[in-house]
C-alpha positions in Angstrom: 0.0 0.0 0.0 0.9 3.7 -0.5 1.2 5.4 2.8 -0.5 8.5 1.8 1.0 12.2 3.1 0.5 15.4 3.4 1.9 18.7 2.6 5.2 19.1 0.5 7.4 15.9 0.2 10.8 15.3 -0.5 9.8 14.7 -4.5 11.1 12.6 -7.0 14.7 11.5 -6.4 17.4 8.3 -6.8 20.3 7.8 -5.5 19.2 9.2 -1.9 19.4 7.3 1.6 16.9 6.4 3.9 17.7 6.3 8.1 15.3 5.3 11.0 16.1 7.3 13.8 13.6 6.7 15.8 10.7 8.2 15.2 11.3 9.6 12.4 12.9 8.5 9.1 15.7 11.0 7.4 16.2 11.7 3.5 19.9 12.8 2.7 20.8 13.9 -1.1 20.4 12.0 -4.0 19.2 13.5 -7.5 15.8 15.0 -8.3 16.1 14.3 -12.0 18.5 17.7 -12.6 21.3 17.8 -9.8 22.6 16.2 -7.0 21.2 17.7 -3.7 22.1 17.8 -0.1 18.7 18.4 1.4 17.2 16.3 4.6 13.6 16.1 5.2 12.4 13.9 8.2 9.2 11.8 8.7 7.4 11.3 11.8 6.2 7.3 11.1 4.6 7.1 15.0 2.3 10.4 14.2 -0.5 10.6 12.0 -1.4 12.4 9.1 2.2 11.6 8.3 3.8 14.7 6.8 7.3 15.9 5.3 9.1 18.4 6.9 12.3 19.7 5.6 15.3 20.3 8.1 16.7 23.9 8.6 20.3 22.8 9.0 22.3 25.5 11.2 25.9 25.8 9.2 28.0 24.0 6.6 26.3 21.1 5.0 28.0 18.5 2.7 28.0 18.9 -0.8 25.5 17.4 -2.7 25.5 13.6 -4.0 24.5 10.5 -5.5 24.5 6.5 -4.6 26.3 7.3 -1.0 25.9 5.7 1.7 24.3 6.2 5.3 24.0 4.8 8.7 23.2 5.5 12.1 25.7 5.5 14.9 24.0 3.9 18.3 27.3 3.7 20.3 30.1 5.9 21.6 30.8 9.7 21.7 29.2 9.8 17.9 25.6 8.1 19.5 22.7 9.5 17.6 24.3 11.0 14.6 23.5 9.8 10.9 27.2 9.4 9.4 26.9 9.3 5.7 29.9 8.2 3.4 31.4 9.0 -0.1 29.1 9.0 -3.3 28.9 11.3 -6.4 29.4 15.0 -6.1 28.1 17.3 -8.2 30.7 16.8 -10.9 30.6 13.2 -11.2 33.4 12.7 -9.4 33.7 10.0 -6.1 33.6 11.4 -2.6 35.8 10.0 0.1 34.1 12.5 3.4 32.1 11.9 6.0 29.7 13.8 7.8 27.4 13.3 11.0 23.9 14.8 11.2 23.0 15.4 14.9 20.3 16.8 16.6 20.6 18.7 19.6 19.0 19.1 22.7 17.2 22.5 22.2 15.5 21.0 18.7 18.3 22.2 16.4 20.4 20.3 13.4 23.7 20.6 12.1 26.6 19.1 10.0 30.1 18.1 11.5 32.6 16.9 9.2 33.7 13.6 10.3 37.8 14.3 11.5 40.6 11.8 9.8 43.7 11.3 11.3 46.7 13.7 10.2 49.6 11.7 8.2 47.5 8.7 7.5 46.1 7.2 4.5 42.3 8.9 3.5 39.6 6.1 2.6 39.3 5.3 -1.5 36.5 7.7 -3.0 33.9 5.8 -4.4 30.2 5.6 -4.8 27.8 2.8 -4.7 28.9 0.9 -1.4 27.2 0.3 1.9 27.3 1.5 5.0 27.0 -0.4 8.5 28.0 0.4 12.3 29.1 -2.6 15.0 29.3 -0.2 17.8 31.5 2.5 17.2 32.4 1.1 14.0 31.5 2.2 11.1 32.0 -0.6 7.7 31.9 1.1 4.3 31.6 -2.1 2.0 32.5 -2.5 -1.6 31.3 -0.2 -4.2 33.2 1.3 -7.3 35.8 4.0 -8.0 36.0 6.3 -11.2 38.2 3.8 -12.9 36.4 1.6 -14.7 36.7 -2.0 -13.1 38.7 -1.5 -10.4 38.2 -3.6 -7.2 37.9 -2.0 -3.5 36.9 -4.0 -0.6 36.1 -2.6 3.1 37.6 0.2 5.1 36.6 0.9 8.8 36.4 3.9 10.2 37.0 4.2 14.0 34.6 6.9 15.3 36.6 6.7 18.6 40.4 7.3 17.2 39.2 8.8 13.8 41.3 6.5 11.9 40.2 4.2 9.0 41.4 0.4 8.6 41.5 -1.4 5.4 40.6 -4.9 4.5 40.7 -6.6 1.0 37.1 -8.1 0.9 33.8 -7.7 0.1 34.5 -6.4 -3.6 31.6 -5.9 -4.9 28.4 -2.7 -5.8 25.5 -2.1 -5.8 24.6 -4.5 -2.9 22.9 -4.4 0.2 24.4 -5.3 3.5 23.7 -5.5 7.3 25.9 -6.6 10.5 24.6 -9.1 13.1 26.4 -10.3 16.1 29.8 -10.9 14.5 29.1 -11.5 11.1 28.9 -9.3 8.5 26.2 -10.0 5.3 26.0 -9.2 2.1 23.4 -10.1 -0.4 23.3 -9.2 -4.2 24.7 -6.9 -6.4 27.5 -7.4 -9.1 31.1 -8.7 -8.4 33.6 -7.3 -10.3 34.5 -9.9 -12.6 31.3 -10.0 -13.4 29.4 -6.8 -13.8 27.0 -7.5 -16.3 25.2 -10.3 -13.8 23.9 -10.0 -10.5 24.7 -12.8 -7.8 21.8 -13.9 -5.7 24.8 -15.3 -3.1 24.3 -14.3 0.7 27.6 -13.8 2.4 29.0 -13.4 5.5 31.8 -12.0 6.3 33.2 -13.2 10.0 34.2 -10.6 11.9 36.8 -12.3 14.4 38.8 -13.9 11.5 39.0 -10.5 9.7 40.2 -8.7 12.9 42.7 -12.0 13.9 45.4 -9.7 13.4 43.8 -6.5 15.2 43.2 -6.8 18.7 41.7 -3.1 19.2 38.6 -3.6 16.7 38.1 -6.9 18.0 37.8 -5.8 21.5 35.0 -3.1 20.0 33.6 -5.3 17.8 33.1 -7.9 20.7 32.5 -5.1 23.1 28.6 -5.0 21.2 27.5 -8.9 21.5 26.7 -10.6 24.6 29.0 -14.3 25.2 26.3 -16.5 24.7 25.1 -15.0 21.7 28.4 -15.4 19.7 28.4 -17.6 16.7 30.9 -18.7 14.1 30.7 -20.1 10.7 31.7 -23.5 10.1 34.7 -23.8 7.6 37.6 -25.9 6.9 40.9 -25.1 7.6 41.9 -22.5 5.6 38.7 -21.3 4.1 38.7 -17.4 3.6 37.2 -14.6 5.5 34.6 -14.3 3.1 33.1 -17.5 1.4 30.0 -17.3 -0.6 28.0 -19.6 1.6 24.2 -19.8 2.1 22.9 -19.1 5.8 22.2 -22.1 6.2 25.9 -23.3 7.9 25.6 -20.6 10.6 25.6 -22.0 14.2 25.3 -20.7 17.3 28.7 -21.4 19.3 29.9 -20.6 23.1 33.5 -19.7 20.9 34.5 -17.3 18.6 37.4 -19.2 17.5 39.7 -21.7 19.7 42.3 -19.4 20.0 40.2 -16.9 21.5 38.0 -18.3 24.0 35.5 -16.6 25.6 33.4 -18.1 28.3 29.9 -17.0 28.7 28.5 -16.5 31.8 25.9 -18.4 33.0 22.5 -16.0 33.7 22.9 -13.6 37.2 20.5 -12.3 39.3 20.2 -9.2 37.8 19.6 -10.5 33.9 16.6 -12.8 35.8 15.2 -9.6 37.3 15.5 -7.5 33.8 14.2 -10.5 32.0 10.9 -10.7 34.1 10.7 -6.9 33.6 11.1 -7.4 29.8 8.3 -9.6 30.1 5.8 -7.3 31.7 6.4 -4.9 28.7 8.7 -2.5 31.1 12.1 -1.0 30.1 14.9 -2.8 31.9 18.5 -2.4 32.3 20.8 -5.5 32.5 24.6 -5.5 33.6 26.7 -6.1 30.4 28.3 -9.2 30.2 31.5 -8.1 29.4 34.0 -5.0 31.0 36.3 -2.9 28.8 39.7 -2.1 30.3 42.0 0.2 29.3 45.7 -0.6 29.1 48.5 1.1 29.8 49.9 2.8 26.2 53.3 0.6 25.2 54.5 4.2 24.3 53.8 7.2 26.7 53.1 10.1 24.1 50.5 7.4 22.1 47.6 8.9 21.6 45.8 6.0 20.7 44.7 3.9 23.6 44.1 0.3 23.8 41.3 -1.4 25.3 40.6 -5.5 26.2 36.6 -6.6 26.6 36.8 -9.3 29.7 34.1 -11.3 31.0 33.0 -9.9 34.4 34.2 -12.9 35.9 37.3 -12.7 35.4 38.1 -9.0 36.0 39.9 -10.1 39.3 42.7 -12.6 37.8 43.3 -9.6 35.3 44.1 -7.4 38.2 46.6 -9.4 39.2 48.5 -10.2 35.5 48.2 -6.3 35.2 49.9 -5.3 38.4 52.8 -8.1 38.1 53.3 -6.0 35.1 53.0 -2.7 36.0 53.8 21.7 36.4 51.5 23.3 35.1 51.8 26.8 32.9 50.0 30.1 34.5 46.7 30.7 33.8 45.4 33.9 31.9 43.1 35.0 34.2 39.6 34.9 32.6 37.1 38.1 31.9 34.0 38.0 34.3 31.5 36.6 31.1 34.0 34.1 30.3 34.8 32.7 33.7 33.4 29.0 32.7 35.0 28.7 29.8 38.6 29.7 30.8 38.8 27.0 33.7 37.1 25.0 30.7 40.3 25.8 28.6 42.6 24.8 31.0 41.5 22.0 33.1 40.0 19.9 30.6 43.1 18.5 28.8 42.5 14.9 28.6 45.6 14.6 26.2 47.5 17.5 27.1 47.5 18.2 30.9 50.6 17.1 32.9 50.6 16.1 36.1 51.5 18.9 39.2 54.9 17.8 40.8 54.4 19.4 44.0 50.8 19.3 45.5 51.3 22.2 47.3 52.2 24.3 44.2 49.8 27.2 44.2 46.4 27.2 42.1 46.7 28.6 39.4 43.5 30.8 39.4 42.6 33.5 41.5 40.3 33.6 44.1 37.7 35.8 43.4 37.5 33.7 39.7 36.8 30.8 41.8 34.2 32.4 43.8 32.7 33.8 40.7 32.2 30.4 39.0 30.6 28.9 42.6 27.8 31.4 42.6 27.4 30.8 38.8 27.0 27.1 40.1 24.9 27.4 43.1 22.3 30.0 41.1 22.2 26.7 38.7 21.7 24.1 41.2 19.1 25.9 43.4 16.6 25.9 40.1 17.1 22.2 39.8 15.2 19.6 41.8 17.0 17.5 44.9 16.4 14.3 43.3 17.1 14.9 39.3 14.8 12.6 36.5 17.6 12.2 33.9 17.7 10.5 30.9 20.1 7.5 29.3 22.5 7.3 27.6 24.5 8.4 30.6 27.8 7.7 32.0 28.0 7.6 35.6 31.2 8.2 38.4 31.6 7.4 41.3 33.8 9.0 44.0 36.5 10.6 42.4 38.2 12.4 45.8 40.2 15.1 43.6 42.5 12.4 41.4 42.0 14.7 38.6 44.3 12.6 36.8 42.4 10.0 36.9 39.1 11.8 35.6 41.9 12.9 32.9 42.2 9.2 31.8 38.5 8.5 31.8 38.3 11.6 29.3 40.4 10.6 27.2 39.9 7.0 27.0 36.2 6.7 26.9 34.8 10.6 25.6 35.3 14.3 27.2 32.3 16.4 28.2 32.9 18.9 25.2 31.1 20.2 22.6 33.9 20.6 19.6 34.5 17.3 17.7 36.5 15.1 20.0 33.5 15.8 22.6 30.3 13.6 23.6 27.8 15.9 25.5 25.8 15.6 22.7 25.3 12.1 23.0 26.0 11.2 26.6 25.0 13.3 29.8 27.6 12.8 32.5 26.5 11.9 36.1 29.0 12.3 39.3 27.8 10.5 42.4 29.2 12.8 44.7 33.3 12.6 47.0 34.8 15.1 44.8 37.4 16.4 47.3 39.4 15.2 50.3 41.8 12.4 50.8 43.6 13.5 47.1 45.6 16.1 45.7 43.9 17.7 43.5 40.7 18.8 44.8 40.7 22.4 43.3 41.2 21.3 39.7 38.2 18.7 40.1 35.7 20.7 41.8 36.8 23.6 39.8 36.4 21.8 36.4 33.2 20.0 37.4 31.5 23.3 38.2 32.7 24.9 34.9 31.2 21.7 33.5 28.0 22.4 35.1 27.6 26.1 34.3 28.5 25.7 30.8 26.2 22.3 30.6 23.7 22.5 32.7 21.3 19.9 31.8 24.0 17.5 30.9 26.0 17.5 33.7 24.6 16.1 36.9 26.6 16.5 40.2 25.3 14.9 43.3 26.3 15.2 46.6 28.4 12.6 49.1 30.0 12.7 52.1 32.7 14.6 52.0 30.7 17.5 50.3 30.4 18.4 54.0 32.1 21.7 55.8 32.4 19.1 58.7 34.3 16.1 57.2 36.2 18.1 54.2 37.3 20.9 57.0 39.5 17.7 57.9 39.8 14.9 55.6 42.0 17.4 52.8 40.2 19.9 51.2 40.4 22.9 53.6 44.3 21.8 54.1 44.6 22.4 50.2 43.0 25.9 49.9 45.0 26.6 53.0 48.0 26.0 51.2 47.1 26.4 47.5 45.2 30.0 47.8 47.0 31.1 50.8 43.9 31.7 52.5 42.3 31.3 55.7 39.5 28.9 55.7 37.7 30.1 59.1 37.6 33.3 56.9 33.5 33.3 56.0 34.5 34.6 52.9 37.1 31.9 51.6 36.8 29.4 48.6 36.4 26.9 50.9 33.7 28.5 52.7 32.5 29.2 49.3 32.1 25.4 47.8 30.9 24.7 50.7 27.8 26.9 50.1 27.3 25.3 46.4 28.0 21.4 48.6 25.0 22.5 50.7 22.8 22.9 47.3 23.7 19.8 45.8 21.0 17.4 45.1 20.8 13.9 47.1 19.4 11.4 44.0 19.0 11.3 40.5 16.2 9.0 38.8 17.6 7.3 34.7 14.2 6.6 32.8 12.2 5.9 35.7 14.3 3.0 36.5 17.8 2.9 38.5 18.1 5.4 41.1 21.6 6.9 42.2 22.4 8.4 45.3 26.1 8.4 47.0 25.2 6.0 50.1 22.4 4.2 50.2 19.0 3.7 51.7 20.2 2.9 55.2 17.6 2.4 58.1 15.0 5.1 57.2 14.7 6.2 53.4 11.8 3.8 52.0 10.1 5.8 49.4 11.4 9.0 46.8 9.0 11.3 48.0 11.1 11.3 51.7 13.8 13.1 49.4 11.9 15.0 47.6 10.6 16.7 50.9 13.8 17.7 52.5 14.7 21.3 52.2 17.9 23.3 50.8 20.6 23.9 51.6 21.1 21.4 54.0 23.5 21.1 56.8 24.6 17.3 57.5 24.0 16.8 61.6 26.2 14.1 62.6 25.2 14.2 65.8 21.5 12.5 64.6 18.6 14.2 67.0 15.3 13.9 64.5 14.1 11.8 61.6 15.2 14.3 59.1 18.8 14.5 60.0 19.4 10.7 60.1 17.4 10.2 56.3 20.1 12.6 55.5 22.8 10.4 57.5 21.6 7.4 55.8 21.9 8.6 52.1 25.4 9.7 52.6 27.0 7.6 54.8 25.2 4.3 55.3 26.7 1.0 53.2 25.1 -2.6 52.3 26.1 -5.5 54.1 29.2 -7.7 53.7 27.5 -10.5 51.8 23.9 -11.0 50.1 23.2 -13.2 53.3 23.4 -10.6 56.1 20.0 -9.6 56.0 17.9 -6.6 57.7 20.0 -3.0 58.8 23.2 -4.2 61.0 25.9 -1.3 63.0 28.5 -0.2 60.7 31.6 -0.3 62.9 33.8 0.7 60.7 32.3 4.0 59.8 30.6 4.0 63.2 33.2 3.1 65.5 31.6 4.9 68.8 28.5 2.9 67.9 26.3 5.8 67.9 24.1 3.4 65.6 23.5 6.6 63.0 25.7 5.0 60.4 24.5 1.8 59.7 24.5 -1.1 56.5 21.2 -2.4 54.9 20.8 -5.9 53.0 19.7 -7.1 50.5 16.1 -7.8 51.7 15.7 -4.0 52.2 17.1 -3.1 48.9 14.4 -5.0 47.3 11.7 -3.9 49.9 12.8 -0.2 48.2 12.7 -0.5 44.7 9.9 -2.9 44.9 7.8 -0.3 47.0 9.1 2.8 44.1 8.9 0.8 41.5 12.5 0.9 40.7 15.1 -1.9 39.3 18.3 -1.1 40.3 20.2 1.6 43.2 23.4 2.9 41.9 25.6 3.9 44.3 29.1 5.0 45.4 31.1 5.7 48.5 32.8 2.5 49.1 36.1 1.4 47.4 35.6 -1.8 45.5 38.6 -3.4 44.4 37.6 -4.5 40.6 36.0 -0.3 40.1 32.6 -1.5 40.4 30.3 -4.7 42.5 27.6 -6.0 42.6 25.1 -6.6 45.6 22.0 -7.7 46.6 21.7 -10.6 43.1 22.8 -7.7 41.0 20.1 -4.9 42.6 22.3 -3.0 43.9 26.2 -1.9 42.4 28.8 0.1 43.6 31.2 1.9 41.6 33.8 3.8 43.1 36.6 5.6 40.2 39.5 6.5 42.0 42.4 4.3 41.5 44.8 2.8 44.1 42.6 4.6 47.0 44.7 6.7 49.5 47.8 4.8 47.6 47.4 1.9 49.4 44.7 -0.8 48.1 46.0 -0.8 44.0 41.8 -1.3 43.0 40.9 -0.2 39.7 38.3 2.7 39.3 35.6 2.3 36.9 32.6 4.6 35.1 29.3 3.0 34.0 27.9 3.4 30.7 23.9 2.8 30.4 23.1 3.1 26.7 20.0 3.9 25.0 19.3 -0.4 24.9 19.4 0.2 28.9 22.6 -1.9 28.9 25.3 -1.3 31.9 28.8 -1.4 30.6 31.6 -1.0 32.8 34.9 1.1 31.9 37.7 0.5 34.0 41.2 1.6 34.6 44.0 0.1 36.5 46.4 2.3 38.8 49.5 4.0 37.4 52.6 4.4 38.8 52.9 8.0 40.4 50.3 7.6 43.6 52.5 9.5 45.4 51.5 12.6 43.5 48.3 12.0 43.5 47.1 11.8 47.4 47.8 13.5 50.5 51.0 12.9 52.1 51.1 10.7 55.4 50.6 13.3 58.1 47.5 15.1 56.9 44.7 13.7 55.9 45.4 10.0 56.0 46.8 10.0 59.5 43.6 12.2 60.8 41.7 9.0 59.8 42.7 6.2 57.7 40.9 5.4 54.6 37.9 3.6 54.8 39.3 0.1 53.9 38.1 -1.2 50.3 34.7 -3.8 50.2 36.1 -7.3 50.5 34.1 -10.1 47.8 33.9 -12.5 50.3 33.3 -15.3 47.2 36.3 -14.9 46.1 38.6 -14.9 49.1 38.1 -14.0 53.0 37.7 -10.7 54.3 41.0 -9.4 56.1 41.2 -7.0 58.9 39.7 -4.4 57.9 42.4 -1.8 58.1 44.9 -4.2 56.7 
């Protein structure tokens, strides 16, 4: 049938592309009979009468073209942008460019011109090819060049590194293809030795033979797939990559090849939970079943990192292989309208920034800058709720306790908070679970570069509040002995910095809500916080009362401070004597019966939480109900745990990113003598499964 429209359409035309992103479907280019054209026009298919409307594109667009290709990117910093590829300009003459088409958050389109990296070799122009992603990947397969019979096979472009890999196969046009799991298919279209007969021969291409010999686009290209759902295709010995086969000899497998095993895991609490919600027609979020690690670069100035995918299960052996292994300019001082952006420009140097030699070294900002940029904050935070209803995708930290080196790596390695072209704010919205200062070096350059963060990206950037974002604990635990020293300031002065970011700590909001679905807060639930609406009440700014005398003060005792129990089988709320050891009985742990009491009772899945060091970055609790993640490595310099960030994509997956320790801790936290000798470091959780817990200070 003819769906029928109204209004103006897109017209006649060949040659174009066609995208779903949902709801709508997207018209790029093609030829209206006359010229090539770059014009979009979108189609809302889930709203009747179905009309055409024609995108006002803000900036540069591509040039026109013909038999290109296109294809939507669903993973990584380039999430939600159309990428189209190559084709016919308006001369005739192949194309070898790439753009993105991405929407942003206040309604508006534009163009960015996909960046190739300097000194290395540019994809071949052609024109009718195809176009696929497998996560961050993006496959331009086949299609023809301006001379006359000459064969090309696929390049990959890397929308992570911006760099393009070459492979000699699938050489062939005018064909249609689509990726699935790890294989690749083509069907029809002419092969080059034949170009006057079309093949009716399905194909698939086997993704972890291709990339044998390349372990960083296997590790993305495995990165996508869950274990069990691997396959392979049968062969002989010695059978190429790409065999004209018929569907019918794909299997499923539990290997990808015998040389690289991967085991998958059988099914956890939590996929049993998400699974039952799947079946009640609700959205549910599952842990992935695979981590991606980063590993240390074989060559310091590299900028190209390399990442492993490693079953969750065996994140804990890889620990140990990895370990057996193992000053900054002046700042121009900024102009009163420009104060975000300056401590913008210079803190957030995932590539660039070097480490400060001596922690005491002054700040390199002035104070009343500072102070500027915390009332810019605070104005910001007091117009936003105290428990925020955010949206996924979304990466979220946990405590980061001013290793601004490590927040450096996580930048660099998995996307940075910017809006120019190595920047993902336009696909991700960053969430920070609170312990941004204390016990580490660098607290000023955190707090500092999160609150720029948060003026300039307001609705993006989500900062909640922990325990340490407390006048009380941070007046001890580091932070007021680094703005003594680095600003030269009093800090019983009611008009210091620290006084200051204290003010903004007080405003901070205590939860955040993704899709109705997984609540974060920095603690917990602890003994009194059963329902969302006992948040929403409280009242801002909020002093924390350690010294517990009503209700009110110990829900807000029991958010920050309290912890689960040491194994799914200590049940009910039990004292916390580490945290609480005068047993005042305000701190306390809750188990895993009460964490399912709470979301069942809010309607929730899963509680995301920090403020616990967990050795592997992040743990699970409670069958999966409840996980930790904590992202400062080698905590206080003693405990060598990774640190981790959580991804939750739009498929309301839970992807773990972790990173191990490097070697210059001593830089990085407090010297013996301040903080950690005022009170040692709350000692890491233990996973009793795998091996007893030890004393706890040990």
């Amino acid at each position: 049938m003819i769906v029928p429209v109204v209004g103006t359409t897109p017209g006649r035309r060949y040659g174009h592309t066609l995208v779903y992103f949902k709801p709508n479907l997207l018209i790029f280019g093609g030829n209206n009979g006359t010229d090539a054209v770059n014009d979009v026009w979108m189609l809302n298919v889930e709203k009747a009468p179905f009309t055409w409307t024609r995108l006002e594109i803000v900036g540069e667009s591509p040039p026109g073209r013909t038999y290109h290709s296109a294809a939507l990117c669903t993973s990584g910093s380039a999430t939600g942008m159309t990428v189209i590829f190559g084709g016919r300009g308006y001369d005739q003459n192949a194309l070898n460019d790439a753009w993105g088409l991405r929407k942003h958050r206040d309604g508006h389109w534009d163009w960015v011109v996909a960046p190739y990296r300097p000194h290395s070799e540019p994809p071949l122009k052609r024109y009718q090819h195809c176009g696929t992603f497998v996560g961050t990947l993006l496959f331009i397969v086949g299609g023809r060049t301006p001379r006359q019979g000459e064969p090309i096979g696929l390049e990959i472009y890397d929308t992570e590194t911006s760099e393009w890999s070459k492979f000699n196969v699938a050489r062939r046009f005018r064909h249609a293809s689509w990726a699935s799991k790890l294989g690749l298919f083509l069907y029809g279209g002419f092969e080059y030795d034949a170009p006057a007969f079309p093949t009716s021969a399905v194909v698939r291409i086997d993704l972890p033979l291709l990339f044998e010999k390349h372990s960083a686009l296997l590790s993305k290209a495995l990165n996508t797939i869950d274990p069990e759902d691997q396959f392979i295709t049968e062969r002989a010995p010695g059978t190429p990559v790409m065999a004209g086969q018929s569907l019918s000899v794909v299997r499923p497998a539990v290997t990808i090849l015998e040389r690289r095993r991967v085991e998958a895991a059988p099914m956890t609490d939590t996929e049993t939970r998400t699974s039952e919600a799947g079946a009640k027609g609700e959205r549910s979020f599952r842990l992935a079943p695979m981590a991606v690690l980063a590993l240390p670069r074989i060559v310091k100035e590299s900028p190209i990192p390399m990442f492993k995918s490693i079953p969750l299960g065996s994140i804990a052996e890889e620990s140990k292989l990895m370990f057996a292994e193992m000053r900054n300019p002046r700042v121009k001082q900024p102009g009163p309208d420009s104060i975000h952006d300056a401590f913008i420009k210079q803190l957030l140097r995932p590539r660039d920034w070097r480490t400060q030699q001596d922690p005491n070294g002054h700040f390199n900002f002035r104070k009343e800058f500072i102070a500027e940029l915390a009332d810019q904050c605070i104005k910001i935070v007091q117009q936003q709720p105290i428990v925020l209803r955010v949206r996924a995708p979304i990466k979220v930290f946990g405590d980061v306790h001013g290793q601004y080196q490590d927040l450096m790596r996580f930048f660099d390695l998995w996307g940075t908070p910017s809006d120019d072209t190595a920047g993902d704010i336009e696909a991700y919205d960053y969430l920070f679970l609170g312990d941004y200062v204390d016990r580490g070096s660098h607290s000023l350059e955190t707090i500092c570069l999160l609150m720029a963060l948060k003026v300039k990206f307001p609705e993006q950037i989500h900062l909640l509040r922990g325990n340490h974002e407390d006048r009380w604990i941070n007046n001890v635990f580091g932070f007021a002995e680094e703005c003594s020293l680095r600003l030269d300031e009093d800090c019983n002065d009611p008009d210091s910095i620290f006084n200051k970011i204290n003010e903004l700590f007080d405003w901070l909001p205590l939860a955040a809500i993704i899709e109705d679905r997984i609540i974060c807060l920095h603690g917990g639930i602890g003994s009194t916080l059963a329902d969302v609406r006992q948040i929403e009440a409280l009242k801002r700014p909020l002093e924390v009362v350690h010294e517990v005398q009503n209700g009110t003060q110990q829900l807000i005792v029991d958010i920050l401070w309290s912890d689960p129990t040491d194994t799914d089988e200590d049940l009910g709320v039990q004292p916390n004597f580490i945290r609480d050891p005068n047993s005042t009985g305000n701190i306390v742990k809750y188990g895993p019966d009460k964490v399912e009491e709470f979301l069942a009772k809010n309607k929730l899945l899963i509680i995301l939480r920090a403020h616990e060091c967990v050795m592997d970055g992040f743990e699970r609790f409670a069958g999966g109900a409840l996980i930790t993640v904590f992202s400062a490595t080698d905590y206080c310099g003693r405990h060598k745990n990774a640190g981790a960030v959580l991804f939750i994509t739009r498929r309301f997956e839970i992807i773990p990113k972790l990173i191990y320790p490097v070697d210059n801790s001593d830089n990085n936290w407090m010297v013996e003598g301040g903080a950690g000798e005022k009170r040692p470091p709350t000692p890491p959780r233990w996973n009793v499964a795998r091996f007893p817990r030890p004393n706890s200070f040990n």
